[in-house]
N, C-alpha and C positions, 0 to 999 in steps of 0.2 A: 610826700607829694612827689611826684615825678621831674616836674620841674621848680627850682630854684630861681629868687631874683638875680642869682649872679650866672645864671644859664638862659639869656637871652637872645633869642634867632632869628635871623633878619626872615621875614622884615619887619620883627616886633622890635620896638624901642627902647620898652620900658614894661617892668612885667612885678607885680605885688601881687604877695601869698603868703597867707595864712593858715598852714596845713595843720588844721582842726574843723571840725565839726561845727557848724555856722560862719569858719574866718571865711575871708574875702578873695576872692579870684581876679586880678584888675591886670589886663592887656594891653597896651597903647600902641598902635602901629601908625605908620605916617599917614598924611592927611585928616588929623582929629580924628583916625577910626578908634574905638577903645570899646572893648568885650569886659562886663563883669559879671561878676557871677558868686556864688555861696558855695561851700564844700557841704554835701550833707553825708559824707562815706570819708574816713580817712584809716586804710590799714596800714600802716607802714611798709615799705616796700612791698606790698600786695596789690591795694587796692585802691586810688583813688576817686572820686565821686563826685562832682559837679556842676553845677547850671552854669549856664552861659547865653549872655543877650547880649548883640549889640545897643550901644548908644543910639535914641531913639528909636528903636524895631520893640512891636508889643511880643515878639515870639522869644519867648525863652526855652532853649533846650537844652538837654543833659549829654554831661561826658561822662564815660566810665574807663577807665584804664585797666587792665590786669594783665600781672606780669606772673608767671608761670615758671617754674626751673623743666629748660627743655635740654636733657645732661650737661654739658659744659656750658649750655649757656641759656639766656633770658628769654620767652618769648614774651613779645609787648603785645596785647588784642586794646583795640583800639574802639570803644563804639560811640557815635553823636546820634543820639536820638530825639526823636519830638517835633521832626520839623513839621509846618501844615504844608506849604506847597514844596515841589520837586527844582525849582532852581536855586533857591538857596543850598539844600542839598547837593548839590554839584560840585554849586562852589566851596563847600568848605569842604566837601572831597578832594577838588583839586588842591587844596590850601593844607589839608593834613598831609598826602602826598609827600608836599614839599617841604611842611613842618619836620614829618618824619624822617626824611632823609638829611637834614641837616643835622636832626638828635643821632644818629645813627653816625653822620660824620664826628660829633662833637663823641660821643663815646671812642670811634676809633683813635682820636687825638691826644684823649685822658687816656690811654693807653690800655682798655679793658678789652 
């Protein structure tokens, strides 16, 4: 999987995973928000796979990760698909944004 529970980024709290094929994806950020979701895709260091809903919302959508050797170093593609309307979309645009530049900082710290 891409991320680990002991690689948690603000402003997530608390983060459980299962990286196989049916485990569980569980999110918890402040104010009771909390995303789960199922893996149905796990490559090791390739390819990760999974739904994601929040608590209480009936839309569930999929993540897919892939990571690429671009020469010296990793490319991450990123895709959340399935949403029905265009604001949620947004927002978790903005949210990945800023997911990803703290994964990005958290890489440069581990020293890679």
């Amino acid at each position: 999987m891409w991320v680990a529970t002991d690689t948690v980024l603000p402003p997530t709290v608390a983060l459980e995973i299962e990286p196989s094929v049916g485990g569980i994806c569980k999110l918890i950020m402040p104010g009771d928000f909390c995303m789960t979701g199922r893996c149905s895709v796990v490559e090791t260091n390739k390819k990760p796979v999974y739904s994601w809903q929040w608590r209480d919302d009936n839309e569930v959508t999929e993540i897919k990760v892939l990571f690429t050797q671009a020469s010296a170093q990793t490319q991450v593609q990123l895709s959340h698909r399935g949403f029905i309307t265009k604001d949620p979309k947004q927002r978790h645009l903005e949210g990945w944004h800023s997911y990803l530049d703290g994964f990005e900082q958290l890489i440069v710290n581990a020293g890679f």
